[in-house]
C-alpha positions, 0 to 999 in steps of 0.5 A: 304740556303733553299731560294736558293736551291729553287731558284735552283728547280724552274729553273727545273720547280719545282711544283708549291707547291715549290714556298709557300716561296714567301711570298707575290709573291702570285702565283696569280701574278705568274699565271697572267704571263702567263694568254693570257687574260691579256692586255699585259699578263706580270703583271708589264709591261706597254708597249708591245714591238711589238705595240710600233710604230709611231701610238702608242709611248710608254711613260717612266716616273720618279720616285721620290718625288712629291708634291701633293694639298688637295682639302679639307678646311684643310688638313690632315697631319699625321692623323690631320686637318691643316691649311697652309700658303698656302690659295686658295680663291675660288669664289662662281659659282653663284654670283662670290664672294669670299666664301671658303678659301682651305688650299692647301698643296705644299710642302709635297713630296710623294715618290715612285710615277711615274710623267710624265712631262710637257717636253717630247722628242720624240725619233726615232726609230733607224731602221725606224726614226718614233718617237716611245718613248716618255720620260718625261725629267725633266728640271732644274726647276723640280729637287727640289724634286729630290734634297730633297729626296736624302737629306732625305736620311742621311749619314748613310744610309737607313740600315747599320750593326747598322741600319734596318739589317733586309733590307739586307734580303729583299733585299735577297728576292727581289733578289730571286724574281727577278732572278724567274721573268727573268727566265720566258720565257715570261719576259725573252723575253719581255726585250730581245725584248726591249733591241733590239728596243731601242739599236738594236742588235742581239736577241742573244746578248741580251738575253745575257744581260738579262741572265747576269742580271738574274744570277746576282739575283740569287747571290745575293739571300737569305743571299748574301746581308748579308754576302756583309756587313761581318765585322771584329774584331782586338784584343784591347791593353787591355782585353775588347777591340776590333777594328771592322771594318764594311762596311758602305753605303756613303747614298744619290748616284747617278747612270749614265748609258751609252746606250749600256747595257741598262739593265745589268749595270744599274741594276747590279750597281743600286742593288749593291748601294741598297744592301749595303744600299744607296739611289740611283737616277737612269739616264739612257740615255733617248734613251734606259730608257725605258728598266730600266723603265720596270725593276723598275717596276719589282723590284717593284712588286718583293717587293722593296720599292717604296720610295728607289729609284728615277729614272729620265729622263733628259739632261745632265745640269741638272743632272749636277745641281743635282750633284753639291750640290755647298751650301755644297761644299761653307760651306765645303770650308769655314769650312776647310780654317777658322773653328778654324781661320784656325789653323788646321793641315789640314786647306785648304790654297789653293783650285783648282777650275774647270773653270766650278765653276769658273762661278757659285756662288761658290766664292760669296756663300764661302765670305757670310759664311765667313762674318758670322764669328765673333769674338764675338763667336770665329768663327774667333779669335786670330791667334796664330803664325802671327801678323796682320801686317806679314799676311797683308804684305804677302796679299800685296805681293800677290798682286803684282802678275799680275792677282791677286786679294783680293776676300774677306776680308784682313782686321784687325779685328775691336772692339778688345783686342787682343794682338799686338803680336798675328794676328786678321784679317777677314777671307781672300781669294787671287786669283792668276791665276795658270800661275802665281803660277807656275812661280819660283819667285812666287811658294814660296810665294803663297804656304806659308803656313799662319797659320790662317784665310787666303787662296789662290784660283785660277782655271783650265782648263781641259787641265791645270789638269797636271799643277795642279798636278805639283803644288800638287806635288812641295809642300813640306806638303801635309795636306791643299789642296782642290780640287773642281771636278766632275771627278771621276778618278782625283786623284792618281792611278784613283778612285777604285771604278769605277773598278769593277761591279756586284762581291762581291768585286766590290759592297763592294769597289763600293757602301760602305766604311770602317767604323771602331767602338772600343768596350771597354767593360773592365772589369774594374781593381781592386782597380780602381780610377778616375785618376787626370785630365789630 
């Protein structure tokens, strides 16, 4: 409560022994702000807005995990010399011969580092058409280091209830900060500015933007962020037990942000997926990334962890390329529809599939995990409820339909002892385009349902996303369909989660989900004894 009620002084020009709560916000750096004899007299900025120009474009770079190269024989990694797998020969400058030999470091990532680019687009300015920003795109033969630092962040999260809580508070100070900072007149104005160079619109409107996001700090100052992540507790069936319920981060996420508000909605939805514990990669539309580029680094002088967040620059494909994770989604694929030989309540025994999938790797990546199960560890096995001979004649059955096609599989098992009266075939996958399943004399079929190692695929259109929904909706069980889709809103009633910004509500729904944790702690009965196994 203090720290807030401080954050409250300070907006009446409290004096200056008020702001000692800032810890490390040293009033040095707080002095520097207004200090006319500093380059752009803002501490964190790199830009001055009213230079930027065609003479002198403005650059805005990337943020993430980098590699970098030792220049020494060996190389230091964690406090000990190393040799690598990685040697550069170098030549002797007298005599040209080979003479040392460097170990050169490649693939050790460093996070929280700004990188310019090899790539850059030249933006014109709106008013004038001169280019005066120039933006450091990342192609999609540099997203490696942005794709491994997302997945080194595990699905748990950077903190939870469980996990580092003390980061809820310094998010609370990082908060408290940050709203100080935009409450100065000159900082407040330096963004405002920006704003309307980039994204031009009257001095009033902006400034509203940077108002917004400046109260926006200020709610979530102090202990806010904490009390975002309050649990609840349910009483047991038994004394001793409880069912609680926490808000627990999805980890790894990614942030696309439009161009209109180039400040309060990147910064409102990227503080929101922070402060619940995830770890963000930020795209902001290039034409207006600068304005977010700024604020990173604000938050970073404000006290947020470099590492905790990548912000990149790049085209539309290949953010697309970073999002897709197709690896994870095949094996995900593979696991639903033959883990267990595919006898599972909720096995996936048809999968839809965007026509955008359709054109990767997706289907060959899905046969090559498949033919890496075997019999000799039971990763495929005996099929309990249908004779070999019933599922080859439903895979022949299929076949007759026009269109369709055996992608894998479709083959009995071979070296075995496996009973007759039991199924054992290779994990098998059928494609049958979507006219054809939702014609009448075929739905039936297609939408058996095999208890086993088999399954039906096919693909759709933008268009066809009715149709799918027809098909969904015409099954009688509901357990064993996948779909494949990056749309966010496809599902019933849309996604919750895009329905709200910068509340406490819209942040828990947004950038957390429900994780629910069974205390039994006893006491243990009188006279108790290990039971009979059941």
């Amino acid at each position: 409560m203090n720290r807030f009620l401080y954050c409250g002084v300070m907006r009446a020009k409290a004096p200056q022994k008020g702001l000692s709560f800032f810890n490390s916000f040293s009033l040095s750096r707080l002095t520097l702000v207004a200090d006319p004899k500093s380059v752009h007299s803002i501490p964190f900025a790199t830009v001055d807005v009213e230079e930027i120009s065609g003479s002198q474009p403005a650059e805005v770079h990337n943020l993430g995990r980098y590699c970098y190269f030792s220049s020494m024989f060996y190389s230091k990694i964690d406090g000990k010399w190393k040799t690598s797998s990685n040697w550069n020969t170098l030549l002797d400058p007298l005599n040209g011969e080979p003479f040392i030999k460097v170990a050169e470091v490649d693939e050790t990532g460093i996070q929280g580092k700004w990188k310019t680019s090899s790539n850059w687009n030249t933006l014109l300015d709106p008013l004038n058409g001169e280019p005066f920003i120039k933006v450091a795109e990342v192609d999609e033969t540099g997203i490696q280091p942005f794709v491994e630092s997302l997945s080194k962040c595990p699905k748990h999260g950077l903190h939870n209830p469980f996990k580092a809580p003390e980061r809820y508070l310094l998010f609370g100070d990082v908060s408290v900060k940050a709203a100080h900072m935009l409450s100065i007149p000159k900082v407040s104005d330096f963004f405002t500015r920006l704003i309307q160079r980039v994204a031009p619109k009257s001095y009033k409107q902006a400034l509203g933007e940077v108002y917004v996001t400046q109260k926006f700090f200020e709610n979530f100052s102090g202990d806010q962020v904490r009390f975002l992540a309050r649990s609840f507790a349910v009483p047991g069936d038994h004394l001793g037990q409880q069912s609680h319920g926490f808000r627990w981060p999805y980890g790894p996420v990614a942030i696309i942000t439009p161009f209109n508000f180039p400040l309060e909605i990147p910064v409102l939805q990227l503080m929101g997926a922070l402060y619940m514990g995830n770890k963000p990669i930020l795209k902001v539309d290039s034409k207006v990334s600068i304005v977010m580029e700024q604020m990173m680094r604000l938050l970073h002088y404000c006290g947020l962890p470099a590492e905790d967040v990548d912000f990149i620059n790049s085209d539309g494909k290949t953010m697309n390329k970073i999002l897709l994770e197709e690896d994870y989604v095949a094996w995900v694929c593979d696991q639903d529809a033959y883990a267990c030989s595919g006898q599972k309540c909720s096995a996936q025994s048809i999968l839809f599939m965007h026509e955008n999938w359709s054109r990767t790797s997706f289907i060959s990546k899905i046969k090559n995990l498949a033919e890496r199960r075997k019999l000799e560890d039971l990763t495929v096995g005996p099929v309990l409820t249908f004779t070999t001979e019933a599922m080859l004649e439903h895979l022949n059955k299929l076949l007759q339909i026009p269109g369709s096609k055996l992608l894998f599989g479709g083959e009995p098992l071979k070296n075995h002892s496996i009973p007759s009266i039991y199924g054992a075939i290779k994990p098998t996958a059928v494609y049958v385009p979507l006219e054809e399943i939702m014609k009448e004399n075929n739905y039936e079929l297609v939408t058996r349902e095999i208890f086993g190692p088999f399954q039906i695929i096919t693909d759709y259109k933008k268009e066809q996303l009715p149709m799918v929904l027809d098909a969904l909706e015409r099954m009688h069980a509901h357990l064993t369909a996948a779909v494949v889709s990056n749309d966010p809103l496809f599902g019933p009633a849309g996604d919750p989660r895009g329905a709200g910004i910068g509340t406490p509500e819209a942040i828990k729904l947004v950038w957390s989900c429900h994780r629910e944790i069974i205390y039994d702690i006893g006491p243990v009965p009188r006279n108790w004894e290990i039971p009979p196994s059941t």
